[in-house]
C-alpha positions in Angstrom: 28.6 6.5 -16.7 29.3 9.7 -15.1 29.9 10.7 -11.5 26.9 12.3 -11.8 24.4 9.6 -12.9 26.2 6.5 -10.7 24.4 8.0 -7.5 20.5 8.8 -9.2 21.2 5.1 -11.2 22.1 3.1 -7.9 19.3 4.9 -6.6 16.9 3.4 -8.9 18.1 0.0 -9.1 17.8 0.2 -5.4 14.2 1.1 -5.7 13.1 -0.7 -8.7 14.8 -4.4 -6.6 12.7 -3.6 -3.7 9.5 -2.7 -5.2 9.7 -5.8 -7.5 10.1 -7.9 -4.4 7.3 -6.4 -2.1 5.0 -6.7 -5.2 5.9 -10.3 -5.5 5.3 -10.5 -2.1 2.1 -8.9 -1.4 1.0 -10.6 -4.7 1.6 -13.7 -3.2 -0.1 -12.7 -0.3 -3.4 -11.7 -1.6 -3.6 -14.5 -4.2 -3.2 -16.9 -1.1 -6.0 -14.9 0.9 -8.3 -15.2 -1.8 -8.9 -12.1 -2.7 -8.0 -10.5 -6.1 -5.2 -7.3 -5.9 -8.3 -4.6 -6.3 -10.2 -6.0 -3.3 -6.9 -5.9 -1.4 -6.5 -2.2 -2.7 -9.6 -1.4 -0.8 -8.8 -2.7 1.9 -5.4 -0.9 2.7 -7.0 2.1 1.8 -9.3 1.8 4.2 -6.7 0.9 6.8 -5.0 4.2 6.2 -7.8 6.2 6.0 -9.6 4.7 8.8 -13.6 5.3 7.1 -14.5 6.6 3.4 -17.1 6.2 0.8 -17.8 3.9 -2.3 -17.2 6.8 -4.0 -14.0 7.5 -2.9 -12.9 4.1 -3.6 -14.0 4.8 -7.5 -12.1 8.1 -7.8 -8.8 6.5 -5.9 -9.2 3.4 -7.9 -10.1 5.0 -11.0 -13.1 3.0 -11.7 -16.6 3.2 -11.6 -18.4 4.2 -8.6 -20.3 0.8 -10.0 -17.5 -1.3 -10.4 -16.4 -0.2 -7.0 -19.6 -1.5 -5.2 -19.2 -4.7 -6.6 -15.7 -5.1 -4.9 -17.0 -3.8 -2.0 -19.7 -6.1 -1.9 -17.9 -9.1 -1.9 -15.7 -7.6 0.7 -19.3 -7.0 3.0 -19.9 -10.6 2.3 -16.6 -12.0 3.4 -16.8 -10.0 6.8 -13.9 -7.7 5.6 -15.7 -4.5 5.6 -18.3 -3.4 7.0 -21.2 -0.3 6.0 -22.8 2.2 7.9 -24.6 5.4 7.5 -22.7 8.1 6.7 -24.4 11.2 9.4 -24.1 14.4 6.6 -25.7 12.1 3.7 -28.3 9.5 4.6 -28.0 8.4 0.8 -24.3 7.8 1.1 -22.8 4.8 3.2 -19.5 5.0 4.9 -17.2 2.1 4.9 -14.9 0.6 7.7 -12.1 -2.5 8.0 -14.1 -5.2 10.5 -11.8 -7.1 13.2 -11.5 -9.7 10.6 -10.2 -6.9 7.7 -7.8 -5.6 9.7 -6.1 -9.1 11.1 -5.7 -9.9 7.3 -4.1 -6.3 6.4 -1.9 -6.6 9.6 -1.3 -9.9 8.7 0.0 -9.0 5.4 2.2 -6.2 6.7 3.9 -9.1 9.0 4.4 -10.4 5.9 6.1 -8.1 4.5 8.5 -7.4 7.7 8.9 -10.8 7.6 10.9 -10.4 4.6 12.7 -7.3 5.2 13.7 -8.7 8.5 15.6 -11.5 6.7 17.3 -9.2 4.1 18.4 -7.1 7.1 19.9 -10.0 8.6 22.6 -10.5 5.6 23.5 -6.7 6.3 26.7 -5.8 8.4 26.2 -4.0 11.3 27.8 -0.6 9.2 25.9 -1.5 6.5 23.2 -1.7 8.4 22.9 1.9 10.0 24.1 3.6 6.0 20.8 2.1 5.0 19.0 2.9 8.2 20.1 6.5 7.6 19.6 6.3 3.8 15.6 5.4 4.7 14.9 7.9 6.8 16.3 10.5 4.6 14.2 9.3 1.8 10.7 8.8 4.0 11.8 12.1 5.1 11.9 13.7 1.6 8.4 11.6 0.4 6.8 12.8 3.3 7.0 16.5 2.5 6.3 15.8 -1.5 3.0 15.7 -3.3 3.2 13.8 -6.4 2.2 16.0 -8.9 4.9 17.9 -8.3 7.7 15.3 -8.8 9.5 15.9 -12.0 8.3 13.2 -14.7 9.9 12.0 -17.5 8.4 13.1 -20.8 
């Protein structure tokens, strides 16, 4: 291996170890709350984006606008969500996290600090701050990217 491939290679192991591990971890997470990973998907979406439509949730999730109401059904039912008119389209119904939806999504980011907490405690002090920096630089850098305009492999 290069010079010039070590640093982009170490890179993606890096990335590759810690998104197997927070998969595993949320998976285990969601499995143990009961509800399945596209029902969880709904969820954080709404926690980031505070209020949006059963249509929305079809386009993000690339499914049905159908298939989408049947998640968020269930979601209604369990007290995770909750509906309300949206005021520009009396058709349309906006959806929100309840109390009880956002506990469980806060929970599961606990969760996941939890874990990251622990893996930073095997770190050296040094160590500590080169991936501190390393972080920012790359939240930094994701931050000011749109996706389509990442270089893919063909």
């Amino acid at each position: 291996m290069t010079n010039a491939s070590i640093i982009p290679a170490s890179i993606h192991h890096g990335i590759d170890r810690i998104t197997h591990r927070a998969f595993h971890e949320q998976v285990r997470f969601v499995k143990a709350s009961g509800l399945s990973m596209p029902q969880f998907t709904i969820l954080m979406q709404l926690h980031y984006q505070r209020q949006c439509g059963v249509s929305d949730i079809g386009a993000r999730m690339d499914i049905t606008s159908a298939a989408a109401s049947q998640l968020v059904e269930k979601l209604v039912q369990a007290d995770l969500l909750e509906r309300s008119e949206d005021p520009l389209d009396r058709r349309a119904k906006q959806l929100r996290l309840t109390e009880k939806g956002r506990a469980l999504v806060e929970t599961s980011q606990a969760e996941r600090h939890r874990w990251v907490n622990g893996l930073m405690e095997t770190l050296s002090p040094a160590d500590l701050q080169k991936v501190s920096a390393a972080m920012e630089i790359l939240a930094t850098a994701l931050q000011f990217s749109r996706p389509d305009k990442l270089s893919k492999a063909d």
